[in-house]
DRENMAR-585508 format. One line per 8 residues: number of its first residue (from 1); their letters; for each residue x, y, z of N, C-alpha, C. Coordinates in Angstrom, 2 decimals. Example, Ala and Ser with C-alpha at 12.3 -4.5 7.8 and 13.67 -1.06 7.14 Angstrom:
// DRENMAR-585508
1	AS	13.19 -5.69 7.80 12.30 -4.50 7.80 13.20 -3.30 7.80 | 12.85 -2.25 7.08 13.67 -1.06 7.14 12.90 0.03 7.87
This chain:
// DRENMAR-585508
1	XXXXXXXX	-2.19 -2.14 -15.27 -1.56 -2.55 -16.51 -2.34 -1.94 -17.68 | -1.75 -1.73 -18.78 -2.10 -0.35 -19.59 -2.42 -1.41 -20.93 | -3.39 -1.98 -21.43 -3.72 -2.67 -22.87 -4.51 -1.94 -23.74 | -4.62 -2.48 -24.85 -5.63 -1.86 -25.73 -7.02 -3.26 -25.49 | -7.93 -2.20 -25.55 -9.16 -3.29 -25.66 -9.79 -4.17 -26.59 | -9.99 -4.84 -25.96 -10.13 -6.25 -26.82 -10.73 -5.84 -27.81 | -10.83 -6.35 -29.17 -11.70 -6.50 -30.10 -13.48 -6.54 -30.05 | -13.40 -7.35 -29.27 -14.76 -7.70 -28.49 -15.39 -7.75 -27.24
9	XXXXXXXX	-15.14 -6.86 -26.79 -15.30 -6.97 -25.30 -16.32 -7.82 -24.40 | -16.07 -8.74 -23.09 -16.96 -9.04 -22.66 -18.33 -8.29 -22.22 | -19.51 -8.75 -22.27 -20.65 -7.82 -21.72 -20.23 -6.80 -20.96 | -20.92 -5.83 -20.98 -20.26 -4.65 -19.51 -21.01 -3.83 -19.63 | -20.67 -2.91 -18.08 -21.82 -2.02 -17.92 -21.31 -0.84 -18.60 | -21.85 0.53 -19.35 -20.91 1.87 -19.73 -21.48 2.87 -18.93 | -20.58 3.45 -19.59 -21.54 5.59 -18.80 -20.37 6.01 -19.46 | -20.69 7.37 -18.91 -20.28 8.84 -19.87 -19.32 9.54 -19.01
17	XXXXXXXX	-18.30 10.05 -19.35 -18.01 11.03 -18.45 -18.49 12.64 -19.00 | -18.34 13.42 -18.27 -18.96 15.24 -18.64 -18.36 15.92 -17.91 | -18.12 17.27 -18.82 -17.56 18.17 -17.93 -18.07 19.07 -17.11 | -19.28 18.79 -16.99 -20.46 19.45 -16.27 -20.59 19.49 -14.97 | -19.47 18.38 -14.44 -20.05 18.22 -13.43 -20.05 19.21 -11.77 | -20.65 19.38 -11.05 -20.23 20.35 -10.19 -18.66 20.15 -9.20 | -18.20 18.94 -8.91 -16.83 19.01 -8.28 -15.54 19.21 -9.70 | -15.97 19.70 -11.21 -15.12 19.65 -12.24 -15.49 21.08 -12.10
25	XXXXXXXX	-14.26 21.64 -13.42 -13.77 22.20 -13.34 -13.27 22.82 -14.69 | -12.44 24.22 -15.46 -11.79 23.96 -16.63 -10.55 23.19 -16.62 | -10.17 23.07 -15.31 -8.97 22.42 -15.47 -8.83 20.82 -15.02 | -9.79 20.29 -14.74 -10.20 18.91 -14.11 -11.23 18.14 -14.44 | -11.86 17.53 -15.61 -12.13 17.22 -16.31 -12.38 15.78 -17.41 | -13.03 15.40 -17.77 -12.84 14.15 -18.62 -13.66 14.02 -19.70 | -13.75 14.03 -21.20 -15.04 13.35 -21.66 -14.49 12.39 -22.65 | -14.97 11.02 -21.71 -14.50 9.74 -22.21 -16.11 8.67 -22.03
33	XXXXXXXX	-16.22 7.96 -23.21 -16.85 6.82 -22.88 -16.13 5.64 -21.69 | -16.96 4.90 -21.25 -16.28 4.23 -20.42 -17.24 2.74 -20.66 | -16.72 1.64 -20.55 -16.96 0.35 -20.66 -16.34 -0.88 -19.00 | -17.77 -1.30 -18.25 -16.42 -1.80 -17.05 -16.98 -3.53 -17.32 | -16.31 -4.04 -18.06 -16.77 -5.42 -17.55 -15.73 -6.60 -16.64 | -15.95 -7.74 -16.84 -15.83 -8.44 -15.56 -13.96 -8.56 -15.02 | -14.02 -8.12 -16.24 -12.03 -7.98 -15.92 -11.47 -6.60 -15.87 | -11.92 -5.48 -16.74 -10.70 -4.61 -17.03 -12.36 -3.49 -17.39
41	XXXXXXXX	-11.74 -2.25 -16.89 -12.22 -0.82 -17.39 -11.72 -0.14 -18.97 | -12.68 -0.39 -19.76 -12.33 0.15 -20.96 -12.27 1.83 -21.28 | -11.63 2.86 -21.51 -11.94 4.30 -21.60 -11.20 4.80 -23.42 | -12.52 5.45 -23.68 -12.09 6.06 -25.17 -13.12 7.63 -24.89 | -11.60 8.33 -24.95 -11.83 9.75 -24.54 -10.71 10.46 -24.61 | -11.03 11.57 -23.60 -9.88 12.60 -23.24 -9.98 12.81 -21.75 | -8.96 12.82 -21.37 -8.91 13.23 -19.84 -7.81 14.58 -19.38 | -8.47 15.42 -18.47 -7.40 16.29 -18.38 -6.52 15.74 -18.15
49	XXXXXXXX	-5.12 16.55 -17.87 -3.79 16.49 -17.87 -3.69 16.90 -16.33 | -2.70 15.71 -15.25 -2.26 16.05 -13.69 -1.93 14.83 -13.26 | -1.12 15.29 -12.12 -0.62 13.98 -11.40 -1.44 13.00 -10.25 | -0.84 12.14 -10.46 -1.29 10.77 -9.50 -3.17 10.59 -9.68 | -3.55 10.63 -10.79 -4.93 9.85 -10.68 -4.94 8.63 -11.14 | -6.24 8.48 -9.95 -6.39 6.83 -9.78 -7.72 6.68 -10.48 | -8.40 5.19 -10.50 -9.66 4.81 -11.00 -10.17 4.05 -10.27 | -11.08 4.49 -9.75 -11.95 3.86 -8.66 -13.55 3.52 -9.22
57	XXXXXXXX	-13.88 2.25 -8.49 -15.30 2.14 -8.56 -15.84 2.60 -7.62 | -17.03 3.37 -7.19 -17.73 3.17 -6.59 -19.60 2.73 -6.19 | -20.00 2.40 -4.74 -21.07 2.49 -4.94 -22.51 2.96 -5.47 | -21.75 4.69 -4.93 -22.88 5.56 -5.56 -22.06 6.47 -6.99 | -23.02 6.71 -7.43 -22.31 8.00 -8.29 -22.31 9.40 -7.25 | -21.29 10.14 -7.40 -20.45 11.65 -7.13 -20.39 12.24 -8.20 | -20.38 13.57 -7.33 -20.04 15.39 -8.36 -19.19 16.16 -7.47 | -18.71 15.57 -6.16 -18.01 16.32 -5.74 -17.05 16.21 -5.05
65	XXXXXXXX	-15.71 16.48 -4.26 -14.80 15.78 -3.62 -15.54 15.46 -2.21 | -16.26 16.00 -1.46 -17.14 16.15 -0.27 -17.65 14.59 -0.05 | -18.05 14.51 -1.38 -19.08 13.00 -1.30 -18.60 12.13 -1.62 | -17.17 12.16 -2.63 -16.32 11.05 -2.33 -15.63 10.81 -1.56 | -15.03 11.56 -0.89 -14.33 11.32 0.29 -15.01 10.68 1.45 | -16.52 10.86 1.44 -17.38 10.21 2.65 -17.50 8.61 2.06 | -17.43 8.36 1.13 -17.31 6.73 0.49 -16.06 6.15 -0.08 | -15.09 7.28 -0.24 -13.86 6.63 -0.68 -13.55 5.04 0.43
73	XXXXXXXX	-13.62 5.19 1.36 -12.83 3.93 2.25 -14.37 2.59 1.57 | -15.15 2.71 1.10 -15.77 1.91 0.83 -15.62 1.66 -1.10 | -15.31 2.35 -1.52 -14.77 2.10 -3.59 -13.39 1.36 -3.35 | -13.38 1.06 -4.41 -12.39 -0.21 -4.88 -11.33 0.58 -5.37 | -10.49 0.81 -5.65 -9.04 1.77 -6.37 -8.75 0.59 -7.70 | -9.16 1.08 -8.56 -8.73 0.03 -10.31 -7.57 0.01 -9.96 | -6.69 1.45 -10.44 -5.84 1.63 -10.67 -4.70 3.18 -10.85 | -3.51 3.15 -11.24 -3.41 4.09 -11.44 -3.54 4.62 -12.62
81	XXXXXXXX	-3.81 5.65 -13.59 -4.24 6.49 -14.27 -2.78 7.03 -15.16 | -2.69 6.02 -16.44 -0.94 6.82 -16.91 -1.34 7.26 -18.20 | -2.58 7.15 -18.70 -2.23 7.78 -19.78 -3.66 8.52 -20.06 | -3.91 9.27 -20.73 -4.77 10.59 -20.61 -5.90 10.29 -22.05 | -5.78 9.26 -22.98 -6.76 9.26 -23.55 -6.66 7.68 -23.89 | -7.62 6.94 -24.03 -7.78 5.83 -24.50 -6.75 4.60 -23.85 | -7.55 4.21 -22.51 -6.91 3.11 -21.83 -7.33 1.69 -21.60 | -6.78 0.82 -21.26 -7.55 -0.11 -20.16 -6.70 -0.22 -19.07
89	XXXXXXXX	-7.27 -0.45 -17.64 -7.08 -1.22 -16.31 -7.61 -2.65 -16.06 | -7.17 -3.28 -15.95 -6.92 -4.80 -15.42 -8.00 -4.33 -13.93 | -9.37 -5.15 -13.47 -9.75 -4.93 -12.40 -9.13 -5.81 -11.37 | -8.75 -5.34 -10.11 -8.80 -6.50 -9.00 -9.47 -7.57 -9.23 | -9.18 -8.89 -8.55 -9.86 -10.10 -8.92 -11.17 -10.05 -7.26 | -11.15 -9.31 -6.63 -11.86 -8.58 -5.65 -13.51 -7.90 -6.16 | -13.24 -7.67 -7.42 -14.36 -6.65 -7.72 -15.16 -7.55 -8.13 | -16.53 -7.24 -7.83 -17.86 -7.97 -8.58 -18.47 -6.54 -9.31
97	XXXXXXXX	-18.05 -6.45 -10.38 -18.36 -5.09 -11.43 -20.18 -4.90 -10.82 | -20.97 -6.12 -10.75 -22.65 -5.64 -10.41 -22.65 -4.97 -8.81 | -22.18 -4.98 -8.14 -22.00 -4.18 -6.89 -21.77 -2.84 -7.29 | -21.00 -2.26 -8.16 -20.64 -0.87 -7.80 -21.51 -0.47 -8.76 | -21.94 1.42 -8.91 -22.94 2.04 -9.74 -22.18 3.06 -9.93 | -20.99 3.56 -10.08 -20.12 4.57 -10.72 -19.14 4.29 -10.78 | -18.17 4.95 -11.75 -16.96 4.84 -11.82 -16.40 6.64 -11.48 | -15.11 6.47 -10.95 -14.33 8.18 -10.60 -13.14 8.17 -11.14
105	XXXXXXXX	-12.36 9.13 -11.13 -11.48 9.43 -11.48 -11.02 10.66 -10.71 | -9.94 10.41 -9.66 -9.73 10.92 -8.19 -8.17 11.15 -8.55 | -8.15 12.31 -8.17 -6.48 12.95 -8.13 -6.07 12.66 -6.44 | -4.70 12.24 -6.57 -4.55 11.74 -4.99 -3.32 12.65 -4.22 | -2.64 13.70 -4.98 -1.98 14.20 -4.82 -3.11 15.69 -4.59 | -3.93 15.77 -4.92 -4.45 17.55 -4.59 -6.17 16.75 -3.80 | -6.26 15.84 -3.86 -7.87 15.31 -3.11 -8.72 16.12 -4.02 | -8.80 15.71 -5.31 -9.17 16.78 -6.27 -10.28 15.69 -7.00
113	XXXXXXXX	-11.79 15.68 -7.08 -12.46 14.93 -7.98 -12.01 15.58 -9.48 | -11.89 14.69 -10.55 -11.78 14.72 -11.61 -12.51 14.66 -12.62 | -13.44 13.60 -12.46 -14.75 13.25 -12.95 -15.46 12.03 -12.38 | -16.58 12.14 -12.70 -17.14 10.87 -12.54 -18.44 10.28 -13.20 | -18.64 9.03 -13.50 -19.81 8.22 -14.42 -20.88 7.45 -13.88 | -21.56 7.50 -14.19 -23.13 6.42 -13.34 -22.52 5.45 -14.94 | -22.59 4.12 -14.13 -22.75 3.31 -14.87 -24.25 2.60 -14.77 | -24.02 1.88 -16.31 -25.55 1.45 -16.73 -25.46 0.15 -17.80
């Protein structure tokens, strides 16, 4: 579900996204702040432009599709991904935000990493 973020957000952890990263790309890409607290993923940025990405937490932080794919069956899936700059996702009522240490951003139509954040 697609909101604008609260005024005040509850405590939460952030990180960065970059286009630096080694599984990115010029065409795959993100540089968005990111905010995850106990309900909903906050993002104020830009994200490339493509179909079917999702938002996943995961345990570790990734740079590449190789190493997410070896932990994907263990990250959480937020959500799906509809709009390309400045969102929120509603988290599962499943997630304990202090368990996971990155957030991704996973194309599911090409198994394509997009980006990804160490949260902090």
């Amino acid at each position: 579900m697609l909101r604008s973020p609260p005024a005040n957000p509850p405590s939460s952890d952030g990180g960065e996204f970059h286009r630096n990263l080694k599984g990115s790309d010029s065409l795959h890409w993100a540089e968005e702040t990111i905010m995850v607290g106990n309900n909903a993923v906050w993002r104020d940025g830009s994200l490339s432009p493509g179909p079917d990405y999702r938002c996943y937490v995961a345990l570790i932080f990734v740079e590449t599709e190789e190493i997410f794919l070896a932990i994907k069956s263990q990250s959480v899936e937020v959500g799906s991904v509809k709009a390309l700059t400045n969102f929120t996702l509603q988290l599962p009522d499943s997630v304990n935000v202090d368990e996971f240490l990155a957030e991704v951003i996973w194309c599911e139509a090409f198994l394509k990493l997009i980006t990804a954040a160490e949260l902090s």
